[in-house]
TORKOL-4160 file (C-alpha; in steps of 0.2 Angstrom, whole numbers, padded with zeros to 4 digits, m for minus):
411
<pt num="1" X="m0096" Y="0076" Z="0194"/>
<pt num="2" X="m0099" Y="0094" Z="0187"/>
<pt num="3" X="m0086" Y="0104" Z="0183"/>
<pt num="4" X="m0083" Y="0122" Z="0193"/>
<pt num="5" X="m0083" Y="0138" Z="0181"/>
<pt num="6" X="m0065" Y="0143" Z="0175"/>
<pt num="7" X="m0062" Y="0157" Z="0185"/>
<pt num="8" X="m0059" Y="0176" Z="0175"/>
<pt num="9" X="m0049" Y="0191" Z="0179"/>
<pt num="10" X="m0056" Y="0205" Z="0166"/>
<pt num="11" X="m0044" Y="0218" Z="0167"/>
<pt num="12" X="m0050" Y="0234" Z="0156"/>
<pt num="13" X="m0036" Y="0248" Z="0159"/>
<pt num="14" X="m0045" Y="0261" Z="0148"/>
<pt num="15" X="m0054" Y="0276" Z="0153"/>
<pt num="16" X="m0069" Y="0281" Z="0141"/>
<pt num="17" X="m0083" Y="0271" Z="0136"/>
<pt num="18" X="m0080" Y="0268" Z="0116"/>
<pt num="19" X="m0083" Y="0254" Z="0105"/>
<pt num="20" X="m0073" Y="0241" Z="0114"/>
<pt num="21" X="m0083" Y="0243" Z="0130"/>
<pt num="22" X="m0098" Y="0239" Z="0117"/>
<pt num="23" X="m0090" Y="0222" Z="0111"/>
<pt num="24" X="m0085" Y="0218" Z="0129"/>
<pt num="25" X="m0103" Y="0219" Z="0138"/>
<pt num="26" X="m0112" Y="0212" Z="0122"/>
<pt num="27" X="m0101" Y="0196" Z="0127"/>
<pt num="28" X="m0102" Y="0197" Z="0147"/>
<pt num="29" X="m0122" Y="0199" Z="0142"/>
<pt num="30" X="m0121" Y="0182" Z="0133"/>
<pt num="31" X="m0106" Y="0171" Z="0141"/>
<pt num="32" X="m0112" Y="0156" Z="0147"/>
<pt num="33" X="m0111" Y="0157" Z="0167"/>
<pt num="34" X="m0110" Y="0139" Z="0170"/>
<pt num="35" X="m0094" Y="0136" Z="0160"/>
<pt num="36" X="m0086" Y="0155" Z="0166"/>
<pt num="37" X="m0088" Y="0164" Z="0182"/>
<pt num="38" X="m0081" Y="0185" Z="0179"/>
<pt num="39" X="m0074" Y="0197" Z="0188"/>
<pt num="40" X="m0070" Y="0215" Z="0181"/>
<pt num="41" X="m0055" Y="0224" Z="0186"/>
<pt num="42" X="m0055" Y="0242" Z="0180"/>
<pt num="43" X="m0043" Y="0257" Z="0182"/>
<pt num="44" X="m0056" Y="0271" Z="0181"/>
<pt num="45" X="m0078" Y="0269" Z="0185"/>
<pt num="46" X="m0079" Y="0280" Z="0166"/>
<pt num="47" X="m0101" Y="0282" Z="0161"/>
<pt num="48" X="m0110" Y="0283" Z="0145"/>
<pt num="49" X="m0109" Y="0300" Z="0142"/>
<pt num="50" X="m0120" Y="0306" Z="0157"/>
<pt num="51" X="m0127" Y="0289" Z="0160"/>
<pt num="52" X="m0125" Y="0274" Z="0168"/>
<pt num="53" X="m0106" Y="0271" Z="0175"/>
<pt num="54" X="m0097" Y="0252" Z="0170"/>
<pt num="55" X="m0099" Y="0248" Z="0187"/>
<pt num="56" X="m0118" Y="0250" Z="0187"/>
<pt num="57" X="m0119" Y="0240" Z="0170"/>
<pt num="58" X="m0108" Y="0228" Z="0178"/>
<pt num="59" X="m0119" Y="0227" Z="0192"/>
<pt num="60" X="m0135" Y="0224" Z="0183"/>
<pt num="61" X="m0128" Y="0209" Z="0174"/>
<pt num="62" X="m0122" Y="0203" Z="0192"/>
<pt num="63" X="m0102" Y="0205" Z="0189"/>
<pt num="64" X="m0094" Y="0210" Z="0202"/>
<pt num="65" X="m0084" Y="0225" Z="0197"/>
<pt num="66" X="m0066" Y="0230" Z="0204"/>
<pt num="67" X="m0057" Y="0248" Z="0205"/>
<pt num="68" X="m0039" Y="0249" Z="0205"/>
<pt num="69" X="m0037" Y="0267" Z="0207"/>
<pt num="70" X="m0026" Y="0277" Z="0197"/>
<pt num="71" X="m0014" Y="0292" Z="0206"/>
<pt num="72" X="m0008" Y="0304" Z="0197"/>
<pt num="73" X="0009" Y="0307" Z="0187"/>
<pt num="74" X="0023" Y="0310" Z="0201"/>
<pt num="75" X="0031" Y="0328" Z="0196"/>
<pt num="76" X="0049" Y="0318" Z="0198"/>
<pt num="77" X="0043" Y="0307" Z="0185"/>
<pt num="78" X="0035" Y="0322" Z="0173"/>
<pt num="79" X="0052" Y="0332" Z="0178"/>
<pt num="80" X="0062" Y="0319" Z="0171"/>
<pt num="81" X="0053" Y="0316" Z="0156"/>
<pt num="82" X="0054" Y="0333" Z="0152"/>
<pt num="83" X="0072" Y="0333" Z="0155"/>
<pt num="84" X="0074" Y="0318" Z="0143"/>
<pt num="85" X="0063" Y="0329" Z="0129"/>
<pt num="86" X="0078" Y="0341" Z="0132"/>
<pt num="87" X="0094" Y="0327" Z="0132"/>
<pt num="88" X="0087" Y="0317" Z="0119"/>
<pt num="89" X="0080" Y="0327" Z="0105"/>
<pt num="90" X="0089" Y="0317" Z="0091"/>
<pt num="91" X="0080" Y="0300" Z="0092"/>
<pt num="92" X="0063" Y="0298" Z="0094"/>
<pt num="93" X="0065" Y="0280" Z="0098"/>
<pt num="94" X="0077" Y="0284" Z="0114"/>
<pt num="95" X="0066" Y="0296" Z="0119"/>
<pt num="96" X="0051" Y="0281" Z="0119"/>
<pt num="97" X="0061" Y="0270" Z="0127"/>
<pt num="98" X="0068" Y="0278" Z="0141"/>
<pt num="99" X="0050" Y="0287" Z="0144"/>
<pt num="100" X="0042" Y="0268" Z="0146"/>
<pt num="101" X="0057" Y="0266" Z="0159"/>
<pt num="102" X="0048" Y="0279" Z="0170"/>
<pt num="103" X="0032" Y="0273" Z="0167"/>
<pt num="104" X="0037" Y="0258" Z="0172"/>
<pt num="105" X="0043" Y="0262" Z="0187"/>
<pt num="106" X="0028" Y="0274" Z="0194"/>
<pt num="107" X="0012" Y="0268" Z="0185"/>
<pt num="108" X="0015" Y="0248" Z="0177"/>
<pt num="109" X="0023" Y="0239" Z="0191"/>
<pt num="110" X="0015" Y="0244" Z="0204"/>
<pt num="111" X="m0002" Y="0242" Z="0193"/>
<pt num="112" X="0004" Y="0223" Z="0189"/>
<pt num="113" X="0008" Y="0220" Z="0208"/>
<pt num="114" X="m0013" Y="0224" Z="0212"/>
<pt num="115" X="m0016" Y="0214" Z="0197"/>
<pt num="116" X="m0006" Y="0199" Z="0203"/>
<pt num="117" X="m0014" Y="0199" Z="0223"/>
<pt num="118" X="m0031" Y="0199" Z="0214"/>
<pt num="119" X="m0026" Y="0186" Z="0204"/>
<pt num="120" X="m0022" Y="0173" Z="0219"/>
<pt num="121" X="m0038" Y="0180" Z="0230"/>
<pt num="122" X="m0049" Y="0176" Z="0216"/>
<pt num="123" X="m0038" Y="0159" Z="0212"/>
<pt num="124" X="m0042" Y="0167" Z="0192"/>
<pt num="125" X="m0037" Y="0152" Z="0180"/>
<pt num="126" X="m0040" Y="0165" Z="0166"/>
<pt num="127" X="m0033" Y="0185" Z="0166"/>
<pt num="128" X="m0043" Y="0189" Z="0150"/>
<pt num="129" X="m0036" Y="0208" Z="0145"/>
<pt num="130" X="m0049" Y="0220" Z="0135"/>
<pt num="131" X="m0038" Y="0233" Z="0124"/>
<pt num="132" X="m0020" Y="0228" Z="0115"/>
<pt num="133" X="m0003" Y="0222" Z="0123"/>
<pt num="134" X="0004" Y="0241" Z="0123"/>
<pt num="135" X="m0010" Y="0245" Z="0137"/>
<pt num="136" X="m0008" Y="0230" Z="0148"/>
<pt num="137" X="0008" Y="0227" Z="0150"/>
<pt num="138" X="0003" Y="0227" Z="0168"/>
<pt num="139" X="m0008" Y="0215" Z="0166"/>
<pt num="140" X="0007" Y="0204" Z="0156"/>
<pt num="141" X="0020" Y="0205" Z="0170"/>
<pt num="142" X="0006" Y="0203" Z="0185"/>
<pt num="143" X="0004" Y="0186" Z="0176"/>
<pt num="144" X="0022" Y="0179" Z="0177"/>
<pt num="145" X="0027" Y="0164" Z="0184"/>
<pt num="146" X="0008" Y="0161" Z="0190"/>
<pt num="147" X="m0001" Y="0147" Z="0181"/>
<pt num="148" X="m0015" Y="0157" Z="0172"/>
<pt num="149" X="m0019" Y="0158" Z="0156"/>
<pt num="150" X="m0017" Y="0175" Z="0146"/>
<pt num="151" X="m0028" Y="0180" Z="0135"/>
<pt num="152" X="m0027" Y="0197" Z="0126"/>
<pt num="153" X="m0042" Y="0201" Z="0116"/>
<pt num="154" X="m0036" Y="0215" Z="0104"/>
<pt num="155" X="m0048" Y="0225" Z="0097"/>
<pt num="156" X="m0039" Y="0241" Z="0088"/>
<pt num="157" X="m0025" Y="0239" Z="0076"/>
<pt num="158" X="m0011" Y="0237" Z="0089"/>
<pt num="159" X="0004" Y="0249" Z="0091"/>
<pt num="160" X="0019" Y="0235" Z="0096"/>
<pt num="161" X="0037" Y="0237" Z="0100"/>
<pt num="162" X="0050" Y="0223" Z="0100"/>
<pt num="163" X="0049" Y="0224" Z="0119"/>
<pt num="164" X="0031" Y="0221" Z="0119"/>
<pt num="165" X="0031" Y="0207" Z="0106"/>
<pt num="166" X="0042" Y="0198" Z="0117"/>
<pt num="167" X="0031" Y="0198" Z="0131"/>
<pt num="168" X="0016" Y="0193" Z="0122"/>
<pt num="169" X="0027" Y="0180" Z="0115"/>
<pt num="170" X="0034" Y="0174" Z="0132"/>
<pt num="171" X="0016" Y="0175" Z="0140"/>
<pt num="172" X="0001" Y="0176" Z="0131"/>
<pt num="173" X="m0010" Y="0160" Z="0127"/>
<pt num="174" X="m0020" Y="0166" Z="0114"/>
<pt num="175" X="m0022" Y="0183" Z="0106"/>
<pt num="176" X="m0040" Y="0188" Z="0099"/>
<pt num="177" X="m0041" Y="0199" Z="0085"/>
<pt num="178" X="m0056" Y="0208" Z="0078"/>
<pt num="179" X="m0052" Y="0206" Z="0060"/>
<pt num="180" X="m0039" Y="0200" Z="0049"/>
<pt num="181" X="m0030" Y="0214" Z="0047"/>
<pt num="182" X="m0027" Y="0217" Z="0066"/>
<pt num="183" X="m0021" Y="0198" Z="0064"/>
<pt num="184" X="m0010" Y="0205" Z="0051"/>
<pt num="185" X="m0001" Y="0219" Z="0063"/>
<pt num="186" X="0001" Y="0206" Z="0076"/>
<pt num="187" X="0008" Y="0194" Z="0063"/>
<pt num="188" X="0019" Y="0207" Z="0055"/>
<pt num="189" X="0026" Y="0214" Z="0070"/>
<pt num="190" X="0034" Y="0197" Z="0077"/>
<pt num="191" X="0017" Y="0189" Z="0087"/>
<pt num="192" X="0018" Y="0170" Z="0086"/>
<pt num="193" X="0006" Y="0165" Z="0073"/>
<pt num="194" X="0001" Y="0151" Z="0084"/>
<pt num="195" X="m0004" Y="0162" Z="0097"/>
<pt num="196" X="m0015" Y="0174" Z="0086"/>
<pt num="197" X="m0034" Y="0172" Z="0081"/>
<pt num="198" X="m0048" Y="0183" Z="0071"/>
<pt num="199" X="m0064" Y="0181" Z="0080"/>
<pt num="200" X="m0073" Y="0195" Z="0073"/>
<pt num="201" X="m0082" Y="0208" Z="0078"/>
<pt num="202" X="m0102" Y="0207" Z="0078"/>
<pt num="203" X="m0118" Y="0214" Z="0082"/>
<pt num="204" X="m0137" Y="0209" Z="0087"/>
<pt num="205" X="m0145" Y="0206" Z="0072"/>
<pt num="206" X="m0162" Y="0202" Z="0078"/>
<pt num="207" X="m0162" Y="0218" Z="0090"/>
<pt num="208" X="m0177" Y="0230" Z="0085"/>
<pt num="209" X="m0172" Y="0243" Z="0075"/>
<pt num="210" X="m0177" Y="0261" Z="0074"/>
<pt num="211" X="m0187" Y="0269" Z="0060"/>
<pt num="212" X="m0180" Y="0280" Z="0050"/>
<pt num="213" X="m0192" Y="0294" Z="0047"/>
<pt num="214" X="m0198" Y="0295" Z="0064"/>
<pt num="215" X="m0180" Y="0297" Z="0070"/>
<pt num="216" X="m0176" Y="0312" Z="0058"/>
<pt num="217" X="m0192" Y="0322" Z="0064"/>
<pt num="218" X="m0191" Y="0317" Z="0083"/>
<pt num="219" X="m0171" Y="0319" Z="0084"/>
<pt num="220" X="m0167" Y="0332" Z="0072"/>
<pt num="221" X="m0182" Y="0339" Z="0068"/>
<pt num="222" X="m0179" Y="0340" Z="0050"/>
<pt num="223" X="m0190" Y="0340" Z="0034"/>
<pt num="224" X="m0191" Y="0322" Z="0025"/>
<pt num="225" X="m0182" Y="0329" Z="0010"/>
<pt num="226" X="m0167" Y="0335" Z="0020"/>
<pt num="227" X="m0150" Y="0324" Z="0017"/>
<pt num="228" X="m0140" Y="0319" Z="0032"/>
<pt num="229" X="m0122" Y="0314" Z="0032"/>
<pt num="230" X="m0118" Y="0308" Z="0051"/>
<pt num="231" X="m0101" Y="0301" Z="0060"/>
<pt num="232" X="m0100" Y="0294" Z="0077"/>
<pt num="233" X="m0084" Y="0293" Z="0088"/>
<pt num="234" X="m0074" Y="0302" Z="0100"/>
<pt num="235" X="m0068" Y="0318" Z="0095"/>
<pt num="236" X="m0049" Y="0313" Z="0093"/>
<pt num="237" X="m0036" Y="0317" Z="0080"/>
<pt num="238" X="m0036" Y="0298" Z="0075"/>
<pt num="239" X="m0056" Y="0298" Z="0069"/>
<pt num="240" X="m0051" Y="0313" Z="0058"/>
<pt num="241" X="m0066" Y="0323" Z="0060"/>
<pt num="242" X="m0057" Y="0337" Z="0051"/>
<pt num="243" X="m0055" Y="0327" Z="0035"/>
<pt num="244" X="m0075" Y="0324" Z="0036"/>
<pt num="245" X="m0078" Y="0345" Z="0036"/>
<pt num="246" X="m0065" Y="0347" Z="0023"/>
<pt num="247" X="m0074" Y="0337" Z="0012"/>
<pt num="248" X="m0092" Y="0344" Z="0016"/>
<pt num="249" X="m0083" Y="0362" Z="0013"/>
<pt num="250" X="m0080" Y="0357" Z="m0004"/>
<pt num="251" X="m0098" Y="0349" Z="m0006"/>
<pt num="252" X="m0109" Y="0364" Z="0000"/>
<pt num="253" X="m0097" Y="0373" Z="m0013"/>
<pt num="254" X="m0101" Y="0360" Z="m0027"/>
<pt num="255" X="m0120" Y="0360" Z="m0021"/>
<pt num="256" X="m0124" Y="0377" Z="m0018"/>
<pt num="257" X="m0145" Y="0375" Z="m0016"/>
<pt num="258" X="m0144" Y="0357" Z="m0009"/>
<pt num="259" X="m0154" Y="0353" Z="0007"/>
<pt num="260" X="m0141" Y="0343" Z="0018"/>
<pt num="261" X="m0135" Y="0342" Z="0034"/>
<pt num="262" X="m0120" Y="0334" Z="0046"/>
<pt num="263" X="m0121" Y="0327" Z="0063"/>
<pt num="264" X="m0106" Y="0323" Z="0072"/>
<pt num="265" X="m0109" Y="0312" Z="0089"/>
<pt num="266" X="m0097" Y="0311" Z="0100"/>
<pt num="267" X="m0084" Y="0321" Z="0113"/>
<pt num="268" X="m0066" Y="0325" Z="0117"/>
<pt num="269" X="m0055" Y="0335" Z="0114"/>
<pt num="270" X="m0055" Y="0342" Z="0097"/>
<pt num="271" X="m0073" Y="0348" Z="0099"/>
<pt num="272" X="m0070" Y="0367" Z="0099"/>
<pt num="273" X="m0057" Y="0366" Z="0084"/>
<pt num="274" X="m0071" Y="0356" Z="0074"/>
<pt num="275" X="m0083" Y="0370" Z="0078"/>
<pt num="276" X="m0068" Y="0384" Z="0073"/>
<pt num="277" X="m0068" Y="0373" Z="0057"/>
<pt num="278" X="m0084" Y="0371" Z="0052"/>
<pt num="279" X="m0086" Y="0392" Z="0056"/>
<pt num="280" X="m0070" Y="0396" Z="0046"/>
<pt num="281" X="m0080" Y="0384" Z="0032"/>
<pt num="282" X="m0095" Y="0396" Z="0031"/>
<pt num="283" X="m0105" Y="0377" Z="0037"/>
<pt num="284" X="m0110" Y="0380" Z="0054"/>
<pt num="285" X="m0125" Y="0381" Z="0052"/>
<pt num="286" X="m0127" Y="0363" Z="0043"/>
<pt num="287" X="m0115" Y="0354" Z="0057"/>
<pt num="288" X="m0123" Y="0348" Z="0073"/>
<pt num="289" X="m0110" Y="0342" Z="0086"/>
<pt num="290" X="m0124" Y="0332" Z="0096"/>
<pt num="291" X="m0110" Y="0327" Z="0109"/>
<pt num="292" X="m0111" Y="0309" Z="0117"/>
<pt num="293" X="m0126" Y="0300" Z="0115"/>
<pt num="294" X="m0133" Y="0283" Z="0124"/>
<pt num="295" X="m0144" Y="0278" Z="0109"/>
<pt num="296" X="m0134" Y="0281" Z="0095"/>
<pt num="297" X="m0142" Y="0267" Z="0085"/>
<pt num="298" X="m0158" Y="0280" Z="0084"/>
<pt num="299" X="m0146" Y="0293" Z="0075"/>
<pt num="300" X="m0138" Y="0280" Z="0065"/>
<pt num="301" X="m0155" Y="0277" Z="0057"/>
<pt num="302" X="m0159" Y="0293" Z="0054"/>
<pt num="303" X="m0142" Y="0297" Z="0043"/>
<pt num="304" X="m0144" Y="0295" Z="0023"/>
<pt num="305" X="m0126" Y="0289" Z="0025"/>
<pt num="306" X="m0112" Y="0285" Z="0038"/>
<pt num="307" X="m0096" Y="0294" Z="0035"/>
<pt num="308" X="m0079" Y="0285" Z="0045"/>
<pt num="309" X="m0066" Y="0295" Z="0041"/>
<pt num="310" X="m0053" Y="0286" Z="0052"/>
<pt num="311" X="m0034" Y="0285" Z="0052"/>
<pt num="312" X="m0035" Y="0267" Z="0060"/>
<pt num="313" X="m0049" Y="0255" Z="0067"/>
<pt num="314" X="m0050" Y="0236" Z="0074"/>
<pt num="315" X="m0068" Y="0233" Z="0067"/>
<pt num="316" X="m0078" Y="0246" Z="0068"/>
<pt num="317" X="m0096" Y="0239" Z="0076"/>
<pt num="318" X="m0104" Y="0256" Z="0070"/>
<pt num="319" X="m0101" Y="0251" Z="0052"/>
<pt num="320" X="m0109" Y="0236" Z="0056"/>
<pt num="321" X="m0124" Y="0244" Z="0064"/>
<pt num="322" X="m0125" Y="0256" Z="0049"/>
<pt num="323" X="m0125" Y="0241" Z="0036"/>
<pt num="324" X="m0139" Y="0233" Z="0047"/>
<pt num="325" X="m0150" Y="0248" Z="0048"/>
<pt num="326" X="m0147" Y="0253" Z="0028"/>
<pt num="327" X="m0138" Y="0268" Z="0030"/>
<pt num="328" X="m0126" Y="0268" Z="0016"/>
<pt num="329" X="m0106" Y="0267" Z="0021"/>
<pt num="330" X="m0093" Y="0280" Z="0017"/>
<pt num="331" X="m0075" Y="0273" Z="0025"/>
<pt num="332" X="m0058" Y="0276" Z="0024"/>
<pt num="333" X="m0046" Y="0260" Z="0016"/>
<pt num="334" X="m0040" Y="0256" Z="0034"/>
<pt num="335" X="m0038" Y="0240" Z="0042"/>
<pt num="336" X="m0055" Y="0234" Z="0049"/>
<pt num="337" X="m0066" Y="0245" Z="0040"/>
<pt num="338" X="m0059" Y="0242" Z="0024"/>
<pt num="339" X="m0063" Y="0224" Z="0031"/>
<pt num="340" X="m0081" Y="0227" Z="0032"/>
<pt num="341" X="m0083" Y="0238" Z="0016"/>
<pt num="342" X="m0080" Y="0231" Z="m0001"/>
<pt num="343" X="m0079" Y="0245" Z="m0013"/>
<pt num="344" X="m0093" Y="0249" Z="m0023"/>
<pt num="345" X="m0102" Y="0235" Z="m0016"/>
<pt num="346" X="m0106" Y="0234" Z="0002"/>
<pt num="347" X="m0102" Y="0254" Z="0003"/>
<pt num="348" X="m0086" Y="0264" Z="m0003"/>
<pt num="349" X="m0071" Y="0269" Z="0003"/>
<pt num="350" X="m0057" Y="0283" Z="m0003"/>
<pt num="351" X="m0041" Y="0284" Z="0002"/>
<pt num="352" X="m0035" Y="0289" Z="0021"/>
<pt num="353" X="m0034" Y="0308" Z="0020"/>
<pt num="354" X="m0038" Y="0312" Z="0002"/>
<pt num="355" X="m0052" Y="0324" Z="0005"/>
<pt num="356" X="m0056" Y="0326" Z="m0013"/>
<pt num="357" X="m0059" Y="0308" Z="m0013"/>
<pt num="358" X="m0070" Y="0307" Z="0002"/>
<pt num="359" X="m0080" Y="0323" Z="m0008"/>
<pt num="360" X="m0081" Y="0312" Z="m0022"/>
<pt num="361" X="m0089" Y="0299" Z="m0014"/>
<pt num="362" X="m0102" Y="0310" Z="m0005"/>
<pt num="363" X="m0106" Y="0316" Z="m0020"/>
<pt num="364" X="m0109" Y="0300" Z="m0029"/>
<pt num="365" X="m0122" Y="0296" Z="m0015"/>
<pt num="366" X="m0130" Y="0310" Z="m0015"/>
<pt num="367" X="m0135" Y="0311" Z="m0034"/>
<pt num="368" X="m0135" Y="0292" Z="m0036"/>
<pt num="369" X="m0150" Y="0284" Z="m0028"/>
<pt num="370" X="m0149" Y="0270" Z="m0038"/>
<pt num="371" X="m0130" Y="0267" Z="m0031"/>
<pt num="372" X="m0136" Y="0269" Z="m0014"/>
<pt num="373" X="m0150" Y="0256" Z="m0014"/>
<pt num="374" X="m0139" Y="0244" Z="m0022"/>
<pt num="375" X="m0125" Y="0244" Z="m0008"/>
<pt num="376" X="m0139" Y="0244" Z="0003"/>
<pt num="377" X="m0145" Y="0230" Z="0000"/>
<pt num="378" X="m0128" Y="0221" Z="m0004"/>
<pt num="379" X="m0120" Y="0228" Z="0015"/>
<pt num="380" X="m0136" Y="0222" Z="0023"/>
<pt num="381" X="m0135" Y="0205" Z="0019"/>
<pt num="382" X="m0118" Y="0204" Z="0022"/>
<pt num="383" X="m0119" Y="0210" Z="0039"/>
<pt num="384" X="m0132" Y="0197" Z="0045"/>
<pt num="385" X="m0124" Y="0183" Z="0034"/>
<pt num="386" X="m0106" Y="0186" Z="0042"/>
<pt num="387" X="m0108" Y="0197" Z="0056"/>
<pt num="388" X="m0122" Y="0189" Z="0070"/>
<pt num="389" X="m0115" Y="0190" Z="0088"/>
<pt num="390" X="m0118" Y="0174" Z="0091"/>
<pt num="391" X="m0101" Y="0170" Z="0083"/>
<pt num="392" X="m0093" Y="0182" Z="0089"/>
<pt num="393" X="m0097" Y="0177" Z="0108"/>
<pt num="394" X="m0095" Y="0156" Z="0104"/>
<pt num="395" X="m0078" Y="0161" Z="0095"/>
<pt num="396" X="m0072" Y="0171" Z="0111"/>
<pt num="397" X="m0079" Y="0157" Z="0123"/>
<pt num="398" X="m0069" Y="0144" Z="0112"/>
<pt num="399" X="m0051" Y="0154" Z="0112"/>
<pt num="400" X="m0055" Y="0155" Z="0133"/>
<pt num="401" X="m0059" Y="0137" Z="0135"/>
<pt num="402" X="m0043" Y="0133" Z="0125"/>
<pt num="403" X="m0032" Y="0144" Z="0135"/>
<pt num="404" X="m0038" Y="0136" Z="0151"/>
<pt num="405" X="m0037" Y="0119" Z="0146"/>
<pt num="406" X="m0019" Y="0121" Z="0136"/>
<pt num="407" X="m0001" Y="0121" Z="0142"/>
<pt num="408" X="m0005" Y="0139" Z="0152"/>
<pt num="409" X="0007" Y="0134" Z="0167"/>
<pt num="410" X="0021" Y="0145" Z="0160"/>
<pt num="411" X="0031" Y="0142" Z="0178"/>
C-alpha cells in the first residue's frame, strides 16, 4: 500500500521578502510532492520589491497559501510599554521581559491559537517554521500537547533567551541550521545538541548565468574600464551600509583619478541617511542606490567585487551566488560568511566594523589583479564542490522525514 504524503504546516511570520524567502521557495520548487503535501501559513502577503506577491509565487508552484492577518498594536499595550520604559530604566533585562509579557498577551497567543486550529483542519503531522525560535514562539506554543512534529529551520544567527531555549528544548524535534556557526549559537545558548543540525545553505549551480559585460553596459551603462564595488541587502542598521561608504570615503581619497563606482540594491529604512552619507562624503556621484531589484543575479555579475559588510548573517546565499558568477568577495568575519570565505583564498574578510580594514581590502582588489583571479577561481570551485542545492533540499527533506517518523508525540 502507498504511503499518503506527511502533511506540512509552513508557518513564515516574517514580513519582507529577503534571503530566507529565497532558500524556502528554492526548496518548495524541489520538494518531492509524493513524500510531502505543503501548505504556507503567513502573517503578511509581502512582494519582490514591485513584483510578484508570496502568495502568487506560492500559487504558481500549486501551494496553497494561508493569511493570518496581523492587527495592529493595541494603544493599552503600547501605553504600557511606554510606562515600563519609564519604571524600569535600570535593567534592560526586566525591561525585555516584561515587554515579551505584553506581546504575549495581544500578538503571540492569540497568533498560536489560529496556528493550532489550522493545525487540526489540515490534520498537519509536520509544523515546519521558516525564521529562528525568537519569531515563532507562536508557532512553538500552537504545537503543545498535539502530536506534530516541530521543526524549526533557523536561518540567521539566532538571538535566544533562557525562556525560549526552554521551549525549543521542551518542543522542537529538530532544528536546522544553515551553517555551523548558527549550530554553534544554538549550542551555546543551551539548545539540546541532539536536536540541532547544519544542512547548509545552497544555490543552483547549473542555472544560466549572466554575462558580465553585457550586464555593465545594459544595467549601469558604464565604460568597460569602470570598477564596480556592489552590496545587496536591506537597508538596515545590521547590514552596515554605513561601514561600506566609510570605507569607499577613504578609497576615493587614496584614489583620487580612479574610475570606480558603488551600487547598493536594496530598501528600508536607512535609505536617505545612506544618501546624506555618501553627500556628506563628496561620493554621491559614484553611489547608485538601485532600490530592490528582482534579478539581482544580473547586478551581481556585473560588480568587480561583492562587499557584505554585515554585523551578523546565517549563510548568506548572495555570497554564494557572487562565488558562482566570479565576482570576487569582500565579507566581514561573522558567522555564516566568514563560513563561506576563507581568507585570502576563497575571498577576504576584515574585521566587523574596522573600516580601515574593509579599505584595505578594497584596495588590495583593486590594484591586485593577479589576487582577484586567484580567489576567483579558488571560491568558484568551492561553491559548486560544496554548495549545489541539491544537498541542501535532500538534507532538509531528511531532518522532515526524521521528525515525522520519530518520537514527535510530545502528549
Amino acid at each position: 500500500m502507498t504511503q499518503r504524503p506527511e502533511k506540512i504546516l509552513l508557518l513564515d511570520t516574517g514580513n519582507e521578502w529577503g534571503g530566507g524567502t529565497n532558500s524556502m521557495l528554492e526548496l518548495l520548487k524541489r520538494i518531492d510532492r509524493t513524500q510531502f503535501d505543503v501548505r504556507c501559513c503567513f502573517y503578511h502577503n509581502y512582494r519582490r520589491g514591485a513584483g510578484d506577491s508570496i502568495k502568487q509565487v506560492l500559487q504558481a508552484l500549486g501551494i496553497p497559501f494561508i493569511l493570518i492577518p496581523q492587527r495592529k498594536q493595541p494603544r493599552w499595550a503600547k501605553m504600557a510599554k511606554e510606562v515600563l520604559r519609564t519604571l524600569v530604566f535600570y535593567s534592560r533585562t526586566q525591561r525585555q521581559k516584561m515587554t515579551n509579557h505584553i506581546d504575549m498577551r495581544w500578538r503571540i497567543r492569540p497568533n498560536a491559537r489560529r496556528i493550532r486550529q489550522l493545525i487540526a483542519d489540515y490534520q498537519a503531522d509536520i509544523l515546519y517554521m521558516n525564521n529562528q525560535p525568537g519569531s515563532n514562539a507562536e508557532g512553538y506554543l500552537a504545537a503543545e500537547g498535539l502530536p506534530i512534529a516541530v521543526v524549526q529551520h533557523c536561518r540567521i544567527e539566532p538571538v535566544l533567551n533562557p525562556q525560549l531555549v526552554r521551549l525549543v528544548n521542551r518542543r522542537a524535534d529538530a532544528v536546522i541550521a544553515v551553517s555551523n556557526g548558527v549550530r554553534k549559537v544554538l549550542l551555546d545558548n543551551g539548545v539540546a545538541p541532539e536536536k540541532c543540525f547544519t544542512v547548509f545553505n545552497a544555490i543552483d549551480i547549473h542555472q544560466r548565468l549572466p554575462d558580465r559585460l553585457t550586464m555593465r553596459r545594459e544595467l549601469l551603462d558604464i565604460e568597460d574600464d569602470t570598477f564596480v564595488f556592489g552590496s545587496i541587502g536591506s537597508l538596515i542598521a545590521r547590514k552596515s551600509h554605513h561601514h561600506v561608504l566609510s570605507a569607499l570615503e577613504k578609497f576615493a581619497a587614496a584614489f583620487p583619478q580612479a574610475r570606480w563606482r558603488m551600487v547598493i540594491l536594496g530598501e528600508g529604512p536607512d535609505l536617505a541617511a545612506l544618501q546624506a552619507q555618501a553627500k556628506k562624503a563628496g561620493i554621491a556621484d559614484r553611489v547608485t542606490f538601485a532600490g530592490f531589484r528582482s534579478n539581482p543575479l544580473d547586478y551581481l555579475a556585473a560588480f568587480d567585487v561583492f562587499v557584505l559588510a554585515s554585523k551578523s548573517e546565517g549563510l548568506p546565499r548572495v555570497v554564494l551566488e557572487a562565488m558562482l558568477l566570479n565576482t570576487a568577495v569582500i565579507g566581514s568575519r561573522v558567522t555564516g560568511t566568514a563560513e563561506l570565505v576563507t581568507h585570502a583564498q576563497t575571498g577576504l574578510l576584515f574585521e566587523y566594523g574596522d573600516i580601515d580594514g574593509l579599505f584595505a581590502q578594497m584596495k588590495t582588489l583593486y590594484l591586485d589583479a593577479d589576487t582577484r583571479k586567484n580567489l576567483l577561481a579558488q571560491a568558484n570551485a568551492s561553491v559548486k564542490q560544496h554548495y549545489a542545492i541539491e544537498h541542501y533540499v535532500s538534507g532538509v527533506e531528511s531532518r522532515l522525514k526524521s521528525a515525522a517518523h520519530g518520537n514527535s508525540s510530545h502528549v
